[in-house]
C-alpha positions as CSV (number, residue, x, y, z in Angstrom):
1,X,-14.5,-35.0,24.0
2,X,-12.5,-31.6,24.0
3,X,-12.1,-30.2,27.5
4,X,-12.6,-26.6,28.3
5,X,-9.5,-24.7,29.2
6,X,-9.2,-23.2,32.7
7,X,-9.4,-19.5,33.0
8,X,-5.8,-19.0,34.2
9,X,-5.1,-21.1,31.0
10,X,-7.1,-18.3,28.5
11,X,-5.5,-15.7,30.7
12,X,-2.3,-16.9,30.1
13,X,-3.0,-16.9,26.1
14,X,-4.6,-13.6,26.2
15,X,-1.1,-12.3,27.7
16,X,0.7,-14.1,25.0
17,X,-1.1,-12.7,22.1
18,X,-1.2,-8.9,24.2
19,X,2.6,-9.2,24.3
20,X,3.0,-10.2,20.9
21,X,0.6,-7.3,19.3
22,X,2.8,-4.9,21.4
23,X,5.7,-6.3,19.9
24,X,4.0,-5.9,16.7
25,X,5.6,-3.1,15.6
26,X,9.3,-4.5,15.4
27,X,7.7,-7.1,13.5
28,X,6.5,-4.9,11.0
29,X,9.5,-3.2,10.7
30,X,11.2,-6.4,10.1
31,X,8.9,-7.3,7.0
32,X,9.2,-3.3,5.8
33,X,13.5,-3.9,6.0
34,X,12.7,-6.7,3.9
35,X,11.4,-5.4,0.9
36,X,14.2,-4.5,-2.0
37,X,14.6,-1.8,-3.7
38,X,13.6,-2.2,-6.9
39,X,16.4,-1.2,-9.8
40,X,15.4,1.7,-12.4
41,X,13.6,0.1,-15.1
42,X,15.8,-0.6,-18.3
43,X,14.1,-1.3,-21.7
44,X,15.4,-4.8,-22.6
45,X,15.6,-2.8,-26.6
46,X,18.7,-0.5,-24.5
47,X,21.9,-2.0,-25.0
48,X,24.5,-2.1,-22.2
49,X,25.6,1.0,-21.4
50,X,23.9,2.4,-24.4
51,X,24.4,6.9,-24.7
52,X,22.3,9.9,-25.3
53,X,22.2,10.2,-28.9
54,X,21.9,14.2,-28.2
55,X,24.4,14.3,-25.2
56,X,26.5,11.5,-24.2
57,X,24.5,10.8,-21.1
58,X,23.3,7.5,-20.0
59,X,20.3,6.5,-22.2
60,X,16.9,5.6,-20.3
61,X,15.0,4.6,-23.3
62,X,13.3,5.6,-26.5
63,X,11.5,9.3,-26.4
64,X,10.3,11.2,-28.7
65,X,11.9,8.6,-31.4
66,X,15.2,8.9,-30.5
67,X,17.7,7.1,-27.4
68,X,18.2,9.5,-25.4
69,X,18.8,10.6,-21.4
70,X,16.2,11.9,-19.2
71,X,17.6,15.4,-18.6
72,X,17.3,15.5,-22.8
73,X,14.0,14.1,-22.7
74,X,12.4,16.4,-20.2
75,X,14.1,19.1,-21.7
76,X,12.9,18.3,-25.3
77,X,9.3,18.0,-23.9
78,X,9.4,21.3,-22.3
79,X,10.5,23.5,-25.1
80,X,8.0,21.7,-27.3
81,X,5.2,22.3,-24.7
82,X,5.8,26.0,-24.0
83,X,6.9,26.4,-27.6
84,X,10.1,28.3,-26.2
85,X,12.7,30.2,-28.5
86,X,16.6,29.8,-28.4
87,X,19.3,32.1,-29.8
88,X,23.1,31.3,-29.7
89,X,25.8,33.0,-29.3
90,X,27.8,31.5,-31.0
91,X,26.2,31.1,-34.8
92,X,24.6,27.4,-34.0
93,X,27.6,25.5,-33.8
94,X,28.0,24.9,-30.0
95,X,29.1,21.2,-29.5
96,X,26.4,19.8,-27.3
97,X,27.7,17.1,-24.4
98,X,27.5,16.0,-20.9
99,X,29.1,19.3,-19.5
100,X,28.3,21.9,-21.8
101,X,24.4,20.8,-22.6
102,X,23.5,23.3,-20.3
103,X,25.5,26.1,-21.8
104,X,23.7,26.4,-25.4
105,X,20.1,25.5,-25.2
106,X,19.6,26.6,-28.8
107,X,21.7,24.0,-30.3
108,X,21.2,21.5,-28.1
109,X,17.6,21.6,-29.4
110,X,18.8,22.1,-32.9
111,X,21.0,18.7,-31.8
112,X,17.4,17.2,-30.5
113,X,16.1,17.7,-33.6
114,X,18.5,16.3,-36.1
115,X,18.8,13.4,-33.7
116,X,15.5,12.0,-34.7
117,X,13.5,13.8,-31.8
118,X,9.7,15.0,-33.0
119,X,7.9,17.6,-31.3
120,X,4.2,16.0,-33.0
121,X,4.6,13.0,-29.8
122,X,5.2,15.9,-27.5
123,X,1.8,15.9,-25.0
124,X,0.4,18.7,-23.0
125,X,-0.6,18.6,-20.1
126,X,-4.1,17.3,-20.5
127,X,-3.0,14.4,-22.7
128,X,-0.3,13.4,-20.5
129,X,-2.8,13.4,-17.7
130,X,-5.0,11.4,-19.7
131,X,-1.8,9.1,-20.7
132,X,-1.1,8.4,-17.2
133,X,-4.8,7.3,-15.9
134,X,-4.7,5.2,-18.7
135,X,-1.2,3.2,-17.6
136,X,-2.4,3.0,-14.5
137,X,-5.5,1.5,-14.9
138,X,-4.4,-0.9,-17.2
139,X,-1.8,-1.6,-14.4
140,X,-4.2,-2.6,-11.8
141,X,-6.2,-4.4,-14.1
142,X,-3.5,-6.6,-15.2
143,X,-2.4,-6.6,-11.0
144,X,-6.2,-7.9,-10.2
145,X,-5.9,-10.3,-13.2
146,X,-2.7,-11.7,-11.7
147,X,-4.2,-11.7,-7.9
148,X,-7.4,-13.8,-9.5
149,X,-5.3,-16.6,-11.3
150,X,-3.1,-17.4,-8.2
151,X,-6.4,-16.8,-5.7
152,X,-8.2,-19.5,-7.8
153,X,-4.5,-21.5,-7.8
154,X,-4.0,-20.9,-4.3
155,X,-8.1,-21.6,-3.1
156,X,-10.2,-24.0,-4.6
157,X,-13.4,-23.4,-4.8
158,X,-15.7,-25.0,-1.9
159,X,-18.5,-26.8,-2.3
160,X,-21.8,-24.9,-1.6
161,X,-22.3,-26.8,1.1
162,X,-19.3,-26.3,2.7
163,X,-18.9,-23.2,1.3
164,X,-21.9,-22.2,3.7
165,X,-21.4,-24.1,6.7
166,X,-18.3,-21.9,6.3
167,X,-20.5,-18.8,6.3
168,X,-22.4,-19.8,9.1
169,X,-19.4,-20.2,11.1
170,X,-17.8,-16.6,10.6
171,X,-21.5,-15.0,11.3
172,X,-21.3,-17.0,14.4
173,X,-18.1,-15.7,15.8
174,X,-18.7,-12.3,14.9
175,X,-22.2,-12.3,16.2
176,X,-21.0,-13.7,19.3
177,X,-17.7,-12.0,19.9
178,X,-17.2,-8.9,17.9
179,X,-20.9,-7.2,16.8
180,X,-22.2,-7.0,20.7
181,X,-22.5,-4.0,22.4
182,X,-20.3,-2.5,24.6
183,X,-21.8,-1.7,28.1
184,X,-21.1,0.0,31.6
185,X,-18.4,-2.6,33.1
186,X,-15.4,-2.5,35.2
187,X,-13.5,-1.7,32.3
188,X,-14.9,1.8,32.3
189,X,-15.0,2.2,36.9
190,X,-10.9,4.3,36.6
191,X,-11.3,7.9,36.6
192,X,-7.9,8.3,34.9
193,X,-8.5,8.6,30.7
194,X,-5.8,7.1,30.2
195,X,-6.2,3.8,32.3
196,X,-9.8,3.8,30.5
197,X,-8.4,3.7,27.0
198,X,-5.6,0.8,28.2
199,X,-8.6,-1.2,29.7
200,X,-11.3,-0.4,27.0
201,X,-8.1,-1.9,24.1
202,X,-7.6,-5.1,26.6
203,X,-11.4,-6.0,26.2
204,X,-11.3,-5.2,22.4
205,X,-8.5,-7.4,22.4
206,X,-10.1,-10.1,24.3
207,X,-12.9,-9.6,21.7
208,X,-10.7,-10.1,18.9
209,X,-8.5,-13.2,20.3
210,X,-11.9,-14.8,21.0
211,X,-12.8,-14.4,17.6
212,X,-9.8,-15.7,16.1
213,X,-10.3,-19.2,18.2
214,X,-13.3,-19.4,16.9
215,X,-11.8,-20.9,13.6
216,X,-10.7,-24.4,13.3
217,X,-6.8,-24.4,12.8
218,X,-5.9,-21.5,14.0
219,X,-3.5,-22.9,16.2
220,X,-1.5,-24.7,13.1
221,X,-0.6,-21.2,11.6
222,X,2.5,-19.1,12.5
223,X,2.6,-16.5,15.5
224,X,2.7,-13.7,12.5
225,X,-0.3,-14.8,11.3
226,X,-2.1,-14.4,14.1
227,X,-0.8,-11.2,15.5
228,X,-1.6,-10.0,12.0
229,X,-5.6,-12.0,12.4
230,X,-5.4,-9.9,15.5
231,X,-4.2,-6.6,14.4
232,X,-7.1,-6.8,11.3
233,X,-10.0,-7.6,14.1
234,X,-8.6,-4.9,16.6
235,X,-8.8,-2.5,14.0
236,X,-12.7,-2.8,12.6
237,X,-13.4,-3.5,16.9
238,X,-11.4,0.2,16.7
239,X,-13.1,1.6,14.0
240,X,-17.3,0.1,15.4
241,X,-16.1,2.1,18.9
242,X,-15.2,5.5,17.1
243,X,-18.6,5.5,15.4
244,X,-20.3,5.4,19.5
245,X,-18.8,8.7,20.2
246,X,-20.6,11.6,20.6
247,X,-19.8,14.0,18.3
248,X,-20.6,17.3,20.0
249,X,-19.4,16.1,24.0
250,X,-16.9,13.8,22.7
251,X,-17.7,11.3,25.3
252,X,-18.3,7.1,24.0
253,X,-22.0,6.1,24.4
254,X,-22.2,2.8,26.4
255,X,-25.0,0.7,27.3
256,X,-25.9,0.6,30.5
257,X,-25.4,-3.1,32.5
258,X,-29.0,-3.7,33.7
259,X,-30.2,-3.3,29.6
């Protein structure tokens, strides 16, 4: 038969887990200094090191049917969408490179051109708006897909009766510890706003750690894990409270402690 924990015991955990969702924000730094930068994106068709076919540059993949650089690219695209007009200086024979590209925009779209470049895949902006919706919802798509297949890898599907004793154990705890009112309490007696906030956060706290040990194994999962169980309940607890305030006095609407 489990035996109920003393209250100096649950104040003792309450502290814990208050400490550790103070802390919480070196913690999500930590996990923010872990992610990598991610290297540019190389098309596996670009050889090592591959050139600009127009200026010598350091390719960055196929546009406009030719290998060329980006600065080539996005000026290619740009004379084609505003339908510009060169002249040289210098009768068209300007030798187009790295350092002089800039110099001679005439033959360095004349150089575009007899490079392979085509003005007919050139988009305005509409169609490149349209191009880019399109990517990126067949990039979430293929995202969810992925997040399904290792969900259904990751949790087997319950039973339906499990799956709603389950159900009937979350509707419990929330009933009980998170979807009750808030009333007129010692949490709201200081006259100071300030020590009102900091007490009204220690009860939504409470709240949410209460909650959380509510679940069966929640002890068996790391100290992350729960500050981050925490931090999730905290913030709808945050959120319910915001929707109690008056809009027009600004002041939270409590129940009173004899209703």
């Amino acid at each position: 038969m489990a035996q109920c924990q003393s209250p100096q015991h649950k104040k003792n955990e309450e502290r814990f887990f208050l400490s550790a969702l103070i802390s919480s924000d070196k913690y999500q730094s930590k996990k923010t200094n872990r992610c990598v930068k991610k290297a540019p994106y190389i098309p596996s068709y670009l050889e090592n090191g591959q050139k600009c076919v127009v200026c010598g540059d350091k390719a960055t993949g196929l546009h406009y049917q030719a290998i060329t650089c980006e600065g080539c690219k996005g000026f290619f695209r740009r004379t084609a969408q505003k339908r510009l007009q060169y002249s040289c200086k210098e009768a068209g024979f300007c030798e187009i490179n790295m350092t002089s590209r800039n110099l001679c925009q005439a033959c360095r779209f004349k150089k575009c051109l007899e490079c392979g470049m085509t003005t007919d895949l050139v988009l305005d902006e509409q169609e490149r708006s349209a191009k880019r919706q399109l990517i990126e919802r067949n990039r979430e798509k293929k995202e969810l897909d992925q997040l399904t297949v290792q969900l259904k890898k990751s949790y087997p599907i319950l039973p339906i009766n499990e799956f709603k004793t389950l159900v009937d154990k979350v509707s419990k705890a929330y009933c009980t510890f998170i979807d009750i009112p808030l009333q007129m309490g010692p949490h709201f007696r200081f006259t100071d706003p300030a020590e009102q906030f900091s007490s009204l956060m220690i009860l939504l706290l409470t709240r949410s750690f209460g909650f959380m040990k509510a679940f069966d194994g929640f002890q068996s999962i790391s100290l992350e894990q729960n500050v981050d169980f925490i931090i999730g309940c905290l913030q709808i607890q945050i959120l319910r409270t915001i929707h109690r305030i008056d809009a027009d006095s600004g002041n939270l609407i409590v129940e009173n402690e004899n209703t």
